[in-house]
DOFI-281625 format. One record per atom (N, C-alpha, C): residue number from 1; residue in one letter; atom name; x, y, z. Coordinates in Angstrom, 3 decimals. Example, Ala and Ser with C-alpha at 12.3 -4.5 7.8 and 13.67 -1.06 7.14 Angstrom:
DOFI-281625
   n res atom       c1       c2       c3
   1   a    N   13.190   -5.690    7.800
   1   a   CA   12.300   -4.500    7.800
   1   a    C   13.200   -3.300    7.800
   2   s    N   12.850   -2.250    7.080
   2   s   CA   13.670   -1.060    7.140
   2   s    C   12.900    0.030    7.870
end
This chain:
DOFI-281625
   n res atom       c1       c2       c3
   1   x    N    0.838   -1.190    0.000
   1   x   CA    0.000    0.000    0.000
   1   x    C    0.877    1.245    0.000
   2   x    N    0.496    2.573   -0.524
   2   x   CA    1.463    3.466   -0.634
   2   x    C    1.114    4.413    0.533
   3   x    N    2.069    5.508    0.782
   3   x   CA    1.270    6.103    2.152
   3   x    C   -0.026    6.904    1.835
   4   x    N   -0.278    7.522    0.799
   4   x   CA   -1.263    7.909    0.535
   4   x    C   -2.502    6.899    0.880
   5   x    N   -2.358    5.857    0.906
   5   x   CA   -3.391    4.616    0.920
   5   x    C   -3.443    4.746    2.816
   6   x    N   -2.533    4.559    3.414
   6   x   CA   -2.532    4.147    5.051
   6   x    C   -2.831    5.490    5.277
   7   x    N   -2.545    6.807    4.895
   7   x   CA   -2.836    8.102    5.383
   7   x    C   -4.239    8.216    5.480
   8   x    N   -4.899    7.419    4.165
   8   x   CA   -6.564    7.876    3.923
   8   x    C   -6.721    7.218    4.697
   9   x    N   -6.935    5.804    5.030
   9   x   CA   -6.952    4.995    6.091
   9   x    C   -7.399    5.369    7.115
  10   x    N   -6.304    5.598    7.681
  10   x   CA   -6.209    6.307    8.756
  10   x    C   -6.667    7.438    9.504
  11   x    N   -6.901    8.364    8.523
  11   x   CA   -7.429    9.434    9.310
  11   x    C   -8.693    9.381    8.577
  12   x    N   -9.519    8.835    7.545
  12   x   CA  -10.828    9.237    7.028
  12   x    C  -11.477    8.312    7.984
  13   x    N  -10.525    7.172    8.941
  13   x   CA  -11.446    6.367    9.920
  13   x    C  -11.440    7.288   10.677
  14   x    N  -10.600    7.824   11.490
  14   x   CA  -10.656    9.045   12.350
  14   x    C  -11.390   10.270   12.182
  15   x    N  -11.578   10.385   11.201
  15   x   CA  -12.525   12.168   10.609
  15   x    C  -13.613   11.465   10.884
  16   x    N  -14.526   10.311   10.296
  16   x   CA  -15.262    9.571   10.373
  16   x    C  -16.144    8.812   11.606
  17   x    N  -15.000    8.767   12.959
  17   x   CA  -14.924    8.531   14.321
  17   x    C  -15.897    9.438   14.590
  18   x    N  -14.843   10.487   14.024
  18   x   CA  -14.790   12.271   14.836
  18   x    C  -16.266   12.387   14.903
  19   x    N  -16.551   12.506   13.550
  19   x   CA  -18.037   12.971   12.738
  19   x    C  -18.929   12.193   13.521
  20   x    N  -19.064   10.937   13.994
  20   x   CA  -20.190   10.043   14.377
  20   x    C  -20.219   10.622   16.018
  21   x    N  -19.427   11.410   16.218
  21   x   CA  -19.349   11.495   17.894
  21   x    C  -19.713   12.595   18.226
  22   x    N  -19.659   13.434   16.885
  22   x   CA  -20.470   14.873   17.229
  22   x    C  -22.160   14.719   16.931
  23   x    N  -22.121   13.504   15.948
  23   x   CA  -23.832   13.106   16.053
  23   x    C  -24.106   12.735   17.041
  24   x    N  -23.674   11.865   17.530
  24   x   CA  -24.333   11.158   18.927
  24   x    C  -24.444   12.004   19.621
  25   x    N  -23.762   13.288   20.062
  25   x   CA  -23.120   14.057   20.929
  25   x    C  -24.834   14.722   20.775
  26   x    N  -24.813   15.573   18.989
  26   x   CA  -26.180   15.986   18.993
  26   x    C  -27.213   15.513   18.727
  27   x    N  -27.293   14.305   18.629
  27   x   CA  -28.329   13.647   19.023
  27   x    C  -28.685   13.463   20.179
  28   x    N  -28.102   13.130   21.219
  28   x   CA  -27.877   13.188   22.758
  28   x    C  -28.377   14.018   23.333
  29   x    N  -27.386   15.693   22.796
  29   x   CA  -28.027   16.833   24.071
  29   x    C  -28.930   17.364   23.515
  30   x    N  -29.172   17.691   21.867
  30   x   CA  -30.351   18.164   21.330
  30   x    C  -31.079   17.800   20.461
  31   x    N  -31.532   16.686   20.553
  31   x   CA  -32.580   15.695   20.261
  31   x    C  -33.053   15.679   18.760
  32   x    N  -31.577   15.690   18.376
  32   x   CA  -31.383   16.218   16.996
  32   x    C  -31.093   14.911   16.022
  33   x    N  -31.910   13.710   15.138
  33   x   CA  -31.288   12.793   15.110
  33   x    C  -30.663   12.949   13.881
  34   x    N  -29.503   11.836   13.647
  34   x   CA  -28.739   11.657   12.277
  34   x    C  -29.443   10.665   11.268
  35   x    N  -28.591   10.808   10.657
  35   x   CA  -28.867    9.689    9.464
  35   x    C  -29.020    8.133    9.813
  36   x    N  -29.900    7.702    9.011
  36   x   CA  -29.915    6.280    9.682
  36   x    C  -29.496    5.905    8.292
  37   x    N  -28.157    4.762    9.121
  37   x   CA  -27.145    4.274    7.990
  37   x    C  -27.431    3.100    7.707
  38   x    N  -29.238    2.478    8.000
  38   x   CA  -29.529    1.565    7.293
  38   x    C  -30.169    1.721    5.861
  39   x    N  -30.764    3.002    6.203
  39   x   CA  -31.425    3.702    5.136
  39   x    C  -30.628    3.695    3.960
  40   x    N  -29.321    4.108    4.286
  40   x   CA  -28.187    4.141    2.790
  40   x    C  -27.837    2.773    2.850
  41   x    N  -27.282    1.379    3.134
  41   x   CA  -27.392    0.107    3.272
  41   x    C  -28.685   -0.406    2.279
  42   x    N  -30.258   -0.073    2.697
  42   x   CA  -30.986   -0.183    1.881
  42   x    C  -30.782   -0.227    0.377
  43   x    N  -30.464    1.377    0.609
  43   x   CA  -30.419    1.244   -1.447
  43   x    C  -29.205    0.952   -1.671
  44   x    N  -28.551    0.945   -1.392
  44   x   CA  -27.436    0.206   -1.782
  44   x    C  -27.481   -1.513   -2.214
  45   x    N  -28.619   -2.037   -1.309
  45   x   CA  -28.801   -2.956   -1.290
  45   x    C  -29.777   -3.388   -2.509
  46   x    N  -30.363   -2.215   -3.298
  46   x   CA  -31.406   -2.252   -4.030
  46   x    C  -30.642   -1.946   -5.366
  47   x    N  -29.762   -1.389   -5.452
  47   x   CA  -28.764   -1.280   -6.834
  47   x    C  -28.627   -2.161   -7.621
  48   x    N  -28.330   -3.429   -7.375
  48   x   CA  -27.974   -4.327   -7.993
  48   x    C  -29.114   -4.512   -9.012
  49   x    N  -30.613   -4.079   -8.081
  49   x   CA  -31.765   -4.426   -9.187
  49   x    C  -31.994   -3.197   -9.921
  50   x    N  -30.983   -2.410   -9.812
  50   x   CA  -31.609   -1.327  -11.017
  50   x    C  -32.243   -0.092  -10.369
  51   x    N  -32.850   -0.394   -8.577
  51   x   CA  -33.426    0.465   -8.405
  51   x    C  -32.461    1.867   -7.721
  52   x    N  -32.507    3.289   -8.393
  52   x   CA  -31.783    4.029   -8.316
  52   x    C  -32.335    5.166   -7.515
  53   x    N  -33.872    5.464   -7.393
  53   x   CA  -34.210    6.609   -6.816
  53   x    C  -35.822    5.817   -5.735
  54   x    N  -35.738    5.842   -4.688
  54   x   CA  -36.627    5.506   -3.872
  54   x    C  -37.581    6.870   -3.608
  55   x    N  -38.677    6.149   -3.173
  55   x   CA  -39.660    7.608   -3.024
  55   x    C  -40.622    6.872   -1.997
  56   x    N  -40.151    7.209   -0.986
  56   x   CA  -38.729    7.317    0.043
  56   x    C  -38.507    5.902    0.073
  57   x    N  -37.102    6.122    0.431
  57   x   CA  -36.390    4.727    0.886
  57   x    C  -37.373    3.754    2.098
  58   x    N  -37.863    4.718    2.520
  58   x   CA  -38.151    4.016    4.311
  58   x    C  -39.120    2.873    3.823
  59   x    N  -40.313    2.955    1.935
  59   x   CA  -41.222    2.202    2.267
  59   x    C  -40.907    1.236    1.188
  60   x    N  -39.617    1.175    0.872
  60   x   CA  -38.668    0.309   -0.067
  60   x    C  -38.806   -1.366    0.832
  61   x    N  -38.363   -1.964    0.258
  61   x   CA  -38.605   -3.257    1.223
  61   x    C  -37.042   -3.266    1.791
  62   x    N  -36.743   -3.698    2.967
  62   x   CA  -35.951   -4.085    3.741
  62   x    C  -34.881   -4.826    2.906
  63   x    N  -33.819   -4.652    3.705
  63   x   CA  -32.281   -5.370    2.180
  63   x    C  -31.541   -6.209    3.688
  64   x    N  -31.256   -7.439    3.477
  64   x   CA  -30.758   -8.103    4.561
  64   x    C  -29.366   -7.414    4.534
  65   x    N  -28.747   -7.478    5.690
  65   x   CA  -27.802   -6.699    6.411
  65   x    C  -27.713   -5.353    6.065
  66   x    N  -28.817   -4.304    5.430
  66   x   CA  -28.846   -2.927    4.924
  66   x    C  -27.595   -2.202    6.058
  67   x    N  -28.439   -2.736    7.633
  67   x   CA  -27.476   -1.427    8.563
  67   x    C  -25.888   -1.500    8.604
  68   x    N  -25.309   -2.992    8.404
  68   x   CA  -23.996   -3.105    8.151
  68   x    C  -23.732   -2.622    6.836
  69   x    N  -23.910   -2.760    6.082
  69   x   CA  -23.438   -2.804    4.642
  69   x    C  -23.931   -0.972    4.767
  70   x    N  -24.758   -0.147    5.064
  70   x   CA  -24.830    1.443    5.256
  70   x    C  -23.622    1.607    6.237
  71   x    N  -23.406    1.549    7.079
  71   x   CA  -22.289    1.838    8.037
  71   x    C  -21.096    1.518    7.042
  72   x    N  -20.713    0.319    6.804
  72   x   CA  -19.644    0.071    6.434
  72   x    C  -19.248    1.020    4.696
  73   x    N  -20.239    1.363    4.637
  73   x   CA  -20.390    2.333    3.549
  73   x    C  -20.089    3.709    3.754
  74   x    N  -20.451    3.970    4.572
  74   x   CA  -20.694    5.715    5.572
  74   x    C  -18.962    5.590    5.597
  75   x    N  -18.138    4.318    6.499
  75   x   CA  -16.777    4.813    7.177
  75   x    C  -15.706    4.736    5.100
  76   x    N  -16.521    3.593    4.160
  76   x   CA  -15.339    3.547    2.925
  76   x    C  -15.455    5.079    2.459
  77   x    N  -17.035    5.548    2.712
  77   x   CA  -16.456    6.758    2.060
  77   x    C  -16.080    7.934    2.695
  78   x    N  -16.467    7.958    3.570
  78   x   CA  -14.906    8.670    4.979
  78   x    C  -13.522    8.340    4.301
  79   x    N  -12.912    7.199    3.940
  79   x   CA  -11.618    6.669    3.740
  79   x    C  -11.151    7.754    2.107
  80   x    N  -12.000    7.552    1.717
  80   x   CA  -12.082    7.817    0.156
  80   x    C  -11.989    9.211    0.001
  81   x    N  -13.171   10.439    0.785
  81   x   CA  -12.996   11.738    1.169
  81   x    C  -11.902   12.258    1.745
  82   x    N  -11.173   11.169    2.822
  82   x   CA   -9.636   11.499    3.079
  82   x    C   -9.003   11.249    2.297
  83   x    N   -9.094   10.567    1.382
  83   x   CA   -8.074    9.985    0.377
  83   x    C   -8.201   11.593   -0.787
  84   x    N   -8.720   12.277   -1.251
  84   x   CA   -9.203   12.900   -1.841
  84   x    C   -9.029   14.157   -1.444
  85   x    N   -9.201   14.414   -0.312
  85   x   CA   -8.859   15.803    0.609
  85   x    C   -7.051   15.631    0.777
  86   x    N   -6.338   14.845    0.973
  86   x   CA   -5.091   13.985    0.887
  86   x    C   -4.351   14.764   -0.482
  87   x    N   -5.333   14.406   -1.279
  87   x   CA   -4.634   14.668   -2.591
  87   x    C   -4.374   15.586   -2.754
  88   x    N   -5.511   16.416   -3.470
  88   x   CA   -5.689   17.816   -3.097
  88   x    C   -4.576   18.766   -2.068
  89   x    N   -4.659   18.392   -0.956
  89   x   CA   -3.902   19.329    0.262
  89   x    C   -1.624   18.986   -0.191
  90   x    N   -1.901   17.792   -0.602
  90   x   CA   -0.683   17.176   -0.724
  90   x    C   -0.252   17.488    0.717
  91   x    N    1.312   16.174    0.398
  91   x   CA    2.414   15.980    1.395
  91   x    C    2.253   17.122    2.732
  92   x    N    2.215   18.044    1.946
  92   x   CA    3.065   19.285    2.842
  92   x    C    1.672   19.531    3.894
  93   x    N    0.425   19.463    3.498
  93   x   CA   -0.220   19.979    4.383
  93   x    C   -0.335   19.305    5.754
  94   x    N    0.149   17.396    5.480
  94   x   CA   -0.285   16.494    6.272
  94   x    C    0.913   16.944    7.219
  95   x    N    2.142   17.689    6.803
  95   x   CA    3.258   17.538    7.933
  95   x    C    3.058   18.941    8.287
  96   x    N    2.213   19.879    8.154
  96   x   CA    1.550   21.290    8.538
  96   x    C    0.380   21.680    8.785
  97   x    N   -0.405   20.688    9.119
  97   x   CA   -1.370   20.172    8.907
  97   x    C   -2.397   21.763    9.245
  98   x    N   -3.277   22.586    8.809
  98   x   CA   -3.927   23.572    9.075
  98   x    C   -5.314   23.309    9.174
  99   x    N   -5.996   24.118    9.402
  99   x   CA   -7.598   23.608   10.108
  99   x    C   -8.763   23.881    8.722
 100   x    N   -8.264   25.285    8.369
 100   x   CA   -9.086   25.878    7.648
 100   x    C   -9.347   24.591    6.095
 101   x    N   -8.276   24.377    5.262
 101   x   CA   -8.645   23.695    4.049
 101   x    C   -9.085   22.250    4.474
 102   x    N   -9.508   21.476    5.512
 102   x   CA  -10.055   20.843    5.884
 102   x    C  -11.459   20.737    5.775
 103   x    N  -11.799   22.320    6.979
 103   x   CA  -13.393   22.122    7.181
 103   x    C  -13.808   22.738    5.722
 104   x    N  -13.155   23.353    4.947
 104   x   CA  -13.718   24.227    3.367
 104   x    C  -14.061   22.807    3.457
 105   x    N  -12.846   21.709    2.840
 105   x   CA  -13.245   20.516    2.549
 105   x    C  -14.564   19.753    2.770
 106   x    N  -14.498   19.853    4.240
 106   x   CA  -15.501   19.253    4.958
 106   x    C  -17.236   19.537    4.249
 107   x    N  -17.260   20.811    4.385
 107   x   CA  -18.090   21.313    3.903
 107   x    C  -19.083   21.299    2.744
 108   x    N  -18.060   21.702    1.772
 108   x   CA  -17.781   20.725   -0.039
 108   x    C  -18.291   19.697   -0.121
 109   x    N  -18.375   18.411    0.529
 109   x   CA  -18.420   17.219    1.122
 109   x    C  -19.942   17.050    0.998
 110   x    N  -20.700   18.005    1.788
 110   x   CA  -22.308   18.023    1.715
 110   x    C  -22.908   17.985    0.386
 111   x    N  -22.141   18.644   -0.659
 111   x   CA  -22.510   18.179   -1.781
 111   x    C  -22.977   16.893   -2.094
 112   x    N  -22.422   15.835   -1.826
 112   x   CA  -22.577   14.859   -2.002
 112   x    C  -24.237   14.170   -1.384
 113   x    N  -24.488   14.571   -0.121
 113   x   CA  -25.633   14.206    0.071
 113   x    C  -26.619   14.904   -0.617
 114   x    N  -26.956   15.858   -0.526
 114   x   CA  -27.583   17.202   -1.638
 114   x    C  -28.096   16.704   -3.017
 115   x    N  -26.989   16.599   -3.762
 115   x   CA  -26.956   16.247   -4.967
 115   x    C  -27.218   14.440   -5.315
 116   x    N  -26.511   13.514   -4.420
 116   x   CA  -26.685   12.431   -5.171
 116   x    C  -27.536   11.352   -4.088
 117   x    N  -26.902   11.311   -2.895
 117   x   CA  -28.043   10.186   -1.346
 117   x    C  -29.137   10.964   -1.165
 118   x    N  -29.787   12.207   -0.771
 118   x   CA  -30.838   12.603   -0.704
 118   x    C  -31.478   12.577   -1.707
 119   x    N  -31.859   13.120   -3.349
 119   x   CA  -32.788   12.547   -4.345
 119   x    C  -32.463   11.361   -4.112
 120   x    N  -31.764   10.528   -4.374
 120   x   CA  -31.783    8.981   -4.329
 120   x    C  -32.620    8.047   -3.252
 121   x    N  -32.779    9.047   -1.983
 121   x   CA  -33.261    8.188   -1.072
 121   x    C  -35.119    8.838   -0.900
 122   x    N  -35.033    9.652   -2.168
 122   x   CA  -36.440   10.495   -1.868
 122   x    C  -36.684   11.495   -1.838
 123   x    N  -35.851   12.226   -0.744
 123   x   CA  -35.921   13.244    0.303
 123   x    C  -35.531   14.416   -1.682
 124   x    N  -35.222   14.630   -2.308
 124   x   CA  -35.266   15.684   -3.546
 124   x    C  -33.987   16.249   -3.364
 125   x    N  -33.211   16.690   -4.328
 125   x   CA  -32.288   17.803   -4.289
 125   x    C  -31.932   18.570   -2.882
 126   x    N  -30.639   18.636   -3.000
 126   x   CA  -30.990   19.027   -1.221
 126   x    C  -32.104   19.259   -0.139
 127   x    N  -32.542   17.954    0.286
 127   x   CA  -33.484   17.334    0.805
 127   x    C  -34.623   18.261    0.422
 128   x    N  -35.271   18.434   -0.382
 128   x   CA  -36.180   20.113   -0.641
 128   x    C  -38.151   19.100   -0.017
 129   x    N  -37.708   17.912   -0.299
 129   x   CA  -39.152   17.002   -0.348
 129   x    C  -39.329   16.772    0.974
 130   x    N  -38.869   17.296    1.861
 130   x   CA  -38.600   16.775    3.500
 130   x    C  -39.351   17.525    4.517
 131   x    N  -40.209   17.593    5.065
 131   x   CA  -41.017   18.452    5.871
 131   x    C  -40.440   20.145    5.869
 132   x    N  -39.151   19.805    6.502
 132   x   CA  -38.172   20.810    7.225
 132   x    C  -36.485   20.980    6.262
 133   x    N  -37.313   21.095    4.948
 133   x   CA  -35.397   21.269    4.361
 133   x    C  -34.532   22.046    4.775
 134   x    N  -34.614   23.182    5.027
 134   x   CA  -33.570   24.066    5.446
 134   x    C  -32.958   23.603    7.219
 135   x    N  -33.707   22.874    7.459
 135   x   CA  -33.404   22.154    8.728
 135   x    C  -32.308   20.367    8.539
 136   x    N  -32.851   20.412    7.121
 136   x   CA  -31.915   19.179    7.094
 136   x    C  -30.679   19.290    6.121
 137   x    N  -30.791   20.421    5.543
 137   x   CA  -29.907   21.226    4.871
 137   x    C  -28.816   21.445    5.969
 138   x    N  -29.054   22.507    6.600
 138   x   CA  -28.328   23.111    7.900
 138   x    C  -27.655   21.555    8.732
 139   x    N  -28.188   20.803    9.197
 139   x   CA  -27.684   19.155    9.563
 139   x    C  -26.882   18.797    8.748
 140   x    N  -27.195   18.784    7.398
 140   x   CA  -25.906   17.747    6.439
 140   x    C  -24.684   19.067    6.338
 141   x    N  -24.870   20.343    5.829
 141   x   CA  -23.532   21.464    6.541
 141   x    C  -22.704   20.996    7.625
 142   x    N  -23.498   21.043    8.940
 142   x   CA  -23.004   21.042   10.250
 142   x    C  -22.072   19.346   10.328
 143   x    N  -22.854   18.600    9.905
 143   x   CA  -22.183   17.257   10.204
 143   x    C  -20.655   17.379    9.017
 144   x    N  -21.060   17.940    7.994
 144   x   CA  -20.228   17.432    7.431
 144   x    C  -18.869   18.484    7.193
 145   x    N  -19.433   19.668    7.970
 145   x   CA  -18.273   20.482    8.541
 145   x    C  -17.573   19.554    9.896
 146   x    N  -17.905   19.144   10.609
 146   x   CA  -17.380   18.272   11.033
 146   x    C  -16.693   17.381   11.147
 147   x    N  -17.246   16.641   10.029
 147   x   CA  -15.847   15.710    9.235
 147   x    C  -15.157   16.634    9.134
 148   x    N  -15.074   17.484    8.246
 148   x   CA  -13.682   18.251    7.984
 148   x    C  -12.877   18.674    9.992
 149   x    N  -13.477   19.128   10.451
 149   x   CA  -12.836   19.040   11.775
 149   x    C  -12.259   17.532   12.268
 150   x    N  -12.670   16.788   11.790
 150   x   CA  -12.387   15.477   12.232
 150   x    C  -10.951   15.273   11.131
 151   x    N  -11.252   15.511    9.929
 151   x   CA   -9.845   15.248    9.287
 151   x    C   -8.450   16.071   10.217
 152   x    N   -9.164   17.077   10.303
 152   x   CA   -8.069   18.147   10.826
 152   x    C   -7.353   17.520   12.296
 153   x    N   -8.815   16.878   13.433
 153   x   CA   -8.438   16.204   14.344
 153   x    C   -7.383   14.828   14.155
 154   x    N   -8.019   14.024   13.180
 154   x   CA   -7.087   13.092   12.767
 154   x    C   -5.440   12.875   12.547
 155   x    N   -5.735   13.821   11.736
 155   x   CA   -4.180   14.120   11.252
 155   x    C   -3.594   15.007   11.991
 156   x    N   -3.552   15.540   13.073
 156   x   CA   -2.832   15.717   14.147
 156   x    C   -2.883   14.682   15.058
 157   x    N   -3.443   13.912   15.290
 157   x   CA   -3.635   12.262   15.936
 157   x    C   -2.460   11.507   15.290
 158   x    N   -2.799   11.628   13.746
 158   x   CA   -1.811   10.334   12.966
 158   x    C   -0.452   11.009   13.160
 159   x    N   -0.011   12.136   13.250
 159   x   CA    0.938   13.159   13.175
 159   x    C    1.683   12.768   14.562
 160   x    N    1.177   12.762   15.603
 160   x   CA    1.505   12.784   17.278
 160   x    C    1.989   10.890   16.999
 161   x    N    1.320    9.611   16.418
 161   x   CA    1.766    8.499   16.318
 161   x    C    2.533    8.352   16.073
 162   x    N    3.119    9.035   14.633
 162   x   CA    4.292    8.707   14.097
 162   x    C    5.355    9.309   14.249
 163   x    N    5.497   10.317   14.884
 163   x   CA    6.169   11.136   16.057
 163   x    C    6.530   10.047   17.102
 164   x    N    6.209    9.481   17.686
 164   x   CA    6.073    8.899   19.117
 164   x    C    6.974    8.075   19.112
end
C-alpha cells in the first residue's frame, strides 16, 4: 500500500470517528437525530436491481444486512474523502497540517448528500421534499463540517503516532 493509501486509512477512519461522535453528541443533548445508515445500506442494497431513486427509501422493502453494509459504507467513504482531501492538500499539508482547508473541505463534502443520497433516497435535491429542508440542509452542513474538523483532528492524531 502506498502512504497515501494508510494516510486515507487512517485518518478518514478518524474524521469519520470524529463525525459520528459529534452526532451522537447531537443527538444526545439536542434531540437532533442523524442519518440512519440503514437507510443508505438499503439502497445500496437495491442497486444491484436497477433500483436508483426511492420515493422514500423508508417504504422500499428491507435489504438483509442494509445497517452493516450502510455503516460500512458511511466509514469507505470517509476513507475515500480522506483519500481525496489527501490529494488535493498534498504531502506538505499532512506535515503542517492547518484547520481551515479541511473544514472548506468538509463542507464541499455536503454536496454529495444534496446532490446524489438525498434525491436517491427520496428526500429531492438538497433534501427540498422533506417536511423541514432548510433544517436538514443546515444538519448535512453542520455534520459534514465536522468531518472536515475530524480530518483536521485526525491528522494531528496520525501526526503525534508517528512522532512517538
Amino acid at each position: 500500500m502506498t502512504d497515501l493509501t494508510i494516510d486515507a486509512v487512517l485518518i478518514g477512519i478518524g474524521a469519520t470517528i470524529f463525525m459520528d461522535v459529534i452526532a451522537l453528541l447531537r443527538s444526545r443533548l439536542l434531540s437532533i437525530p442523524s442519518l440512519n445508515y440503514a437507510m443508505v445500506g438499503r439502497w445500496l442494497g437495491h442497486l444491484p436491481n436497477g433500483t436508483i431513486v426511492h420515493r422514500p427509501i423508508s417504504k422500499s422493502s428491507r435489504v438483509r444486512g442494509e445497517s452493516a453494509l450502510g455503516w460500512a459504507a458511511h466509514y469507505l467513504v470517509g476513507i475515500v474523502f480522506a483519500a481525496v482531501f489527501l490529494s488535493l492538500a498534498g504531502a506538505e499539508w499532512l506535515e503542517h497540517a492547518t484547520l481551515l482547508p479541511p473544514l472548506m473541505f468538509g463542507v464541499l463534502t455536503a454536496l454529495v448528500p444534496f446532490l446524489i443520497l438525498q434525491p436517491c433516497l427520496g428526500a429531492g435535491i438538497a433534501a427540498r421534499k422533506t417536511p423541514r429542508p432548510n433544517v436538514a440542509r443546515l444538519s448535512s452542513l453542520f455534520i459534514h463540517a465536522s468531518f472536515g474538523l475530524g480530518l483536521w483532528v485526525a491528522s494531528q492524531g496520525y501526526a503525534h503516532m508517528l512522532q512517538g
